[in-house]
N, C-alpha and C positions, 0 to 999 in steps of 0.2 A: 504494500500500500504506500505511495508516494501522495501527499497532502491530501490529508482528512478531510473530507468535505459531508455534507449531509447526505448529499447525490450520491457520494462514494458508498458510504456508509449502508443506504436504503439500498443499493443494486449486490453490493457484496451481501445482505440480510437477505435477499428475495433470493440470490443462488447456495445460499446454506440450506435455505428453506427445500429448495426442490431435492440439495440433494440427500438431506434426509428421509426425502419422501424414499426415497431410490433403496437405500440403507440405514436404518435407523443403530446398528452396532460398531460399525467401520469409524473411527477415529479422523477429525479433520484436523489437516494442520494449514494454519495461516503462516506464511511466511514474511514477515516483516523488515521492512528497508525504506523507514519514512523519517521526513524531519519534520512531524509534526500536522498539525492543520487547526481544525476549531477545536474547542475544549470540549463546547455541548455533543458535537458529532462523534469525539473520543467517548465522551461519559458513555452515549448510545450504542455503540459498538462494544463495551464493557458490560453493559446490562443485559444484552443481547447475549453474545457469548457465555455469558452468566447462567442464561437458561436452559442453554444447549445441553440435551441429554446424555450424550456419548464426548467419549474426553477430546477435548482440543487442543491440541500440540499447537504452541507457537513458538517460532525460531526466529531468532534476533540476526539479520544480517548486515552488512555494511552499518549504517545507523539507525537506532531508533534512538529517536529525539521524541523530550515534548509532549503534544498529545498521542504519541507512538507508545509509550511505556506503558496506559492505563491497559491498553490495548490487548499486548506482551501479558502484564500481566493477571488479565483472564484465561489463559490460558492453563488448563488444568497439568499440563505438564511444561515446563520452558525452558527451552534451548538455544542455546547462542553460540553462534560461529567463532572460530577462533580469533579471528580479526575484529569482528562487529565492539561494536560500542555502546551504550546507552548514555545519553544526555539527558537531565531532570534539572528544569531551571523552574522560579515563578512565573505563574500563569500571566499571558502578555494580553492586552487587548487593544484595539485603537477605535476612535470614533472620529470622522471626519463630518462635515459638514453643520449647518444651522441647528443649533440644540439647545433648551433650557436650562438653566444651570442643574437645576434636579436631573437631567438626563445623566448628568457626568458622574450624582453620586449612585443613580441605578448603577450605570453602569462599572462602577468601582465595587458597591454589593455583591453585583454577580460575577465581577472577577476574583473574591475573597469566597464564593461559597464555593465557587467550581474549584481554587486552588486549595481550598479545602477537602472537598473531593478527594481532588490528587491524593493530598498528604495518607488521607483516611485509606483508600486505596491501596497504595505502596506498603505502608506501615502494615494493615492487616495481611497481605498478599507476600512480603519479604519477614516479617517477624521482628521488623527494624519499629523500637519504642519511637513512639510520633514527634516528638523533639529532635533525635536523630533526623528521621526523614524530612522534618521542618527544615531545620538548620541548611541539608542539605540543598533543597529545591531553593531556601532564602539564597543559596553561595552560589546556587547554580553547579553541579559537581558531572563530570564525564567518566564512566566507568568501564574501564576492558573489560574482556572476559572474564578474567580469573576475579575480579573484583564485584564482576556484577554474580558470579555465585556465591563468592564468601557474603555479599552483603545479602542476599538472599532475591535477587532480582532472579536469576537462572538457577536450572537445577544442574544442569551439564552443561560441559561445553561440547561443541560435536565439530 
């Protein structure tokens, strides 16, 4: 998945969908190489996979950045390439154009509840206490392989 998008997100969900219909036991795996995209389209893609009855294998390759990691780690089992990397920074947003001053603290709200999101996410998903995982996403932190299973992003490296 290269930039999360809502579009992305709904057409990858409508082809999981069919192909459970096909095999509901066979294991999917997503393969992962994005730097990121919207946060709400990440969260979606998380909650989705979430539901999925049969295990999800997801594999970390070249980068996952960003809203790429919630993604990763819905993944009932998670593997990353020897090279690949993860990137975990604070959640970005921007607003362009003619807006009330209350538009800017909406939109500062829901950039603190989705990065919240995040943290809650990581933290239950890697076993990293939520200060750790804070601290981290506040510094912005790039993790190799070998760091992203000790911290508990991956289970293997493959």
């Amino acid at each position: 998945m290269d930039g999360i998008t809502p579009d992305l997100i709904g057409s990858a969900m409508v082809s999981i969908g069919e192909f459970l219909r096909e095999s509901r036991k066979k294991p999917i795996y997503i393969l992962l190489n994005t730097h990121g995209g919207e946060t709400e389209a990440a969260l979606s893609a998380y909650d989705e996979i979430s539901l999925i009855n049969v295990p999800v294998i997801t594999i970390a390759s070249g980068q996952v950045a960003s809203s790429g990691v919630p993604i990763f780690l819905a993944g009932t089992e998670r593997l990353i390439m020897k090279n690949a990397t993860l990137l975990v920074h604070r959640v970005k947003g921007e607003i362009e154009g003619r807006y009330y001053h209350q538009d800017f603290r909406i939109m500062a709200d829901s950039l603190e509840l989705s990065e919240e999101k995040f943290i809650e996410i990581t933290a239950e998903r890697t076993g990293q206490p939520k200060e750790t995982v804070r601290r981290d996403f506040y510094n912005g932190k790039i993790f190799n392989a070998e760091e992203a299973v000790k911290y508990g992003f991956a289970h293997k490296i493959i």
